[in-house]
ZADO-1210 file (C-alpha; in nm, 4 decimals, padded with zeros to 6 digits):
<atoms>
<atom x="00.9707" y="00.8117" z="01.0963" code="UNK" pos="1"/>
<atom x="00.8613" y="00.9340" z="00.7590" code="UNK" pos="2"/>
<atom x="00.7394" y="01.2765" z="00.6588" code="UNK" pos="3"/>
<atom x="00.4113" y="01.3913" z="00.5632" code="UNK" pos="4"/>
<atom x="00.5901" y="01.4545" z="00.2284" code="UNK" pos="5"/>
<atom x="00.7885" y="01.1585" z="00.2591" code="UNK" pos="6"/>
<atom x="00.4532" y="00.9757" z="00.2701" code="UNK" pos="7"/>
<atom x="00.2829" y="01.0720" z="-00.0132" code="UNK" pos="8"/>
<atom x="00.5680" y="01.0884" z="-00.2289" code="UNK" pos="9"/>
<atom x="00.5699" y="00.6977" z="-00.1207" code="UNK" pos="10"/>
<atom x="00.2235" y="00.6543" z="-00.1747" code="UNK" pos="11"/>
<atom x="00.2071" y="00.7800" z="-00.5069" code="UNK" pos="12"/>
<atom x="00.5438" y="00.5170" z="-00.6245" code="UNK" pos="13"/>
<atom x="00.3063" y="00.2298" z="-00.4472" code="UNK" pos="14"/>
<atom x="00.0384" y="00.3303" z="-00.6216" code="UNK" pos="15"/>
<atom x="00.2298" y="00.3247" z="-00.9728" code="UNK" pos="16"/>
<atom x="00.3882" y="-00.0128" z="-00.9374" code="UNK" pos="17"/>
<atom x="00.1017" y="-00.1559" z="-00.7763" code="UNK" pos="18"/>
<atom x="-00.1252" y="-00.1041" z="-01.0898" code="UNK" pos="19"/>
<atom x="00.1544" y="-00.1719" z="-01.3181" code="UNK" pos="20"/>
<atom x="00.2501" y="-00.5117" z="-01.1286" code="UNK" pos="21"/>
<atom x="-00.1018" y="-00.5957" z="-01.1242" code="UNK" pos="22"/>
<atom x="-00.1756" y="-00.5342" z="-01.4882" code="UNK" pos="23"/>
<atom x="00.0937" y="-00.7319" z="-01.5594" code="UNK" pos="24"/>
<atom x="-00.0064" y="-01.0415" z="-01.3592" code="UNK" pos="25"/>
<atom x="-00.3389" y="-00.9777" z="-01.5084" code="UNK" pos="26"/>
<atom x="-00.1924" y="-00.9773" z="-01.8568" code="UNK" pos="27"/>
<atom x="00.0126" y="-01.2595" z="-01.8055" code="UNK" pos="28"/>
<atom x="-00.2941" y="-01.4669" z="-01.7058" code="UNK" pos="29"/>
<atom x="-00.4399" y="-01.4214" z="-02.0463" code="UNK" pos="30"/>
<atom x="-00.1260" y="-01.5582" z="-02.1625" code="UNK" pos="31"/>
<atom x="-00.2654" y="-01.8545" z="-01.8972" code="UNK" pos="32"/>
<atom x="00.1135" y="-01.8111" z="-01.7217" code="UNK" pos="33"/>
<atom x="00.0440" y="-01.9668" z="-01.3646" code="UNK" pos="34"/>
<atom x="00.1167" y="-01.6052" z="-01.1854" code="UNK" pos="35"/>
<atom x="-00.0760" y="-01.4439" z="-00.8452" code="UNK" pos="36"/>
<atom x="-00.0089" y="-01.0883" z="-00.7465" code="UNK" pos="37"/>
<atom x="-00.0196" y="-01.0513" z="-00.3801" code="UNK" pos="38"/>
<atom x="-00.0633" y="-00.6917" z="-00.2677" code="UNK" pos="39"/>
<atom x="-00.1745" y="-00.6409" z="00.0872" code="UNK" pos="40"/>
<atom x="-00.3588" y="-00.3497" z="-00.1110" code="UNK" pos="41"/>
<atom x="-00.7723" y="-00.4448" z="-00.1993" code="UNK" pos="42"/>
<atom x="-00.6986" y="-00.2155" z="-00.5477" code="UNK" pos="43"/>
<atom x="-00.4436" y="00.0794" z="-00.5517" code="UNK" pos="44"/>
<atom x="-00.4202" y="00.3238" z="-00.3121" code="UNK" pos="45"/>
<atom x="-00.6605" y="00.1247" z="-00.0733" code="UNK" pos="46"/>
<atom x="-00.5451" y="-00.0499" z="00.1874" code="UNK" pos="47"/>
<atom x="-00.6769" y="-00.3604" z="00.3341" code="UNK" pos="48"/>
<atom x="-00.8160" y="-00.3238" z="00.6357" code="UNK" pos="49"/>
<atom x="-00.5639" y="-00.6151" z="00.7720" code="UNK" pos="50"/>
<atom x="-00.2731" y="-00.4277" z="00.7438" code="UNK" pos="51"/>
<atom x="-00.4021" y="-00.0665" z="00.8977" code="UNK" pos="52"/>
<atom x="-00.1155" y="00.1008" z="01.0546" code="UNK" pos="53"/>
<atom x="00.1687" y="-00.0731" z="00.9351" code="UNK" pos="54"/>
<atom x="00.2179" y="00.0741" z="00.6373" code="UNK" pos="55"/>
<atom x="00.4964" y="00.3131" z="00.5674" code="UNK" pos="56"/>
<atom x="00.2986" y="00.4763" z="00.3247" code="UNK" pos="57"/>
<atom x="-00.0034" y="00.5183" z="00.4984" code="UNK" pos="58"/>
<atom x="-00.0890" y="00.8669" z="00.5542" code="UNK" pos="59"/>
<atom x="00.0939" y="01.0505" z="00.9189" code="UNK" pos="60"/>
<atom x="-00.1819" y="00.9807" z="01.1884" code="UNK" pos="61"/>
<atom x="-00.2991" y="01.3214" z="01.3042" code="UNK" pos="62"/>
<atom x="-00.2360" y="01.4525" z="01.6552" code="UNK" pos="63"/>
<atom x="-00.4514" y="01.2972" z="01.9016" code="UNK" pos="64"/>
<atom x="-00.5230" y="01.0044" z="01.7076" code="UNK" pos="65"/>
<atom x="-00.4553" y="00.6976" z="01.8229" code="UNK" pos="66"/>
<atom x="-00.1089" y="00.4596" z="01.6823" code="UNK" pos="67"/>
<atom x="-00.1752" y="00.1414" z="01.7978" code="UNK" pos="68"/>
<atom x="00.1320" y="00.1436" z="02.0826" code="UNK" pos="69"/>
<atom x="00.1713" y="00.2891" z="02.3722" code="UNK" pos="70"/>
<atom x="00.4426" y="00.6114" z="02.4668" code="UNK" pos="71"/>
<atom x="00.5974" y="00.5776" z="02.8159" code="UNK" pos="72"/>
</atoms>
């Protein structure tokens, strides 16, 4: 399992080559190359609400919150 730090520091690279790999698909476009940029991001740094809690890079749930699975 990843780190607090481990987190961020992966949040901030997804952030960074989200924009740039969307700002290129974008730019492309203009270009009218037949590109689509699939991110399971809504913009950077916000996740879609479809893919809540599996994400690496999501934030460490804090204690008492719940995971989604079940400890035995």
């Amino acid at each position: 399992m990843a780190t607090p730090a481990e987190r961020a520091a992966g949040n901030k690279v997804m952030v960074s080559l989200d924009t740039t790999l969307r700002t290129a698909a974008l730019a492309a476009e203009a270009l009218h190359v037949n590109v689509r940029f699939v991110c399971p991001y809504q913009r950077p740094g916000v996740l879609d609400p479809a893919f809540k809690g599996h994400s690496l890079c999501e934030p460490a749930p804090t204690p008492g919150q719940a995971t989604g699975g079940s400890r035995r």
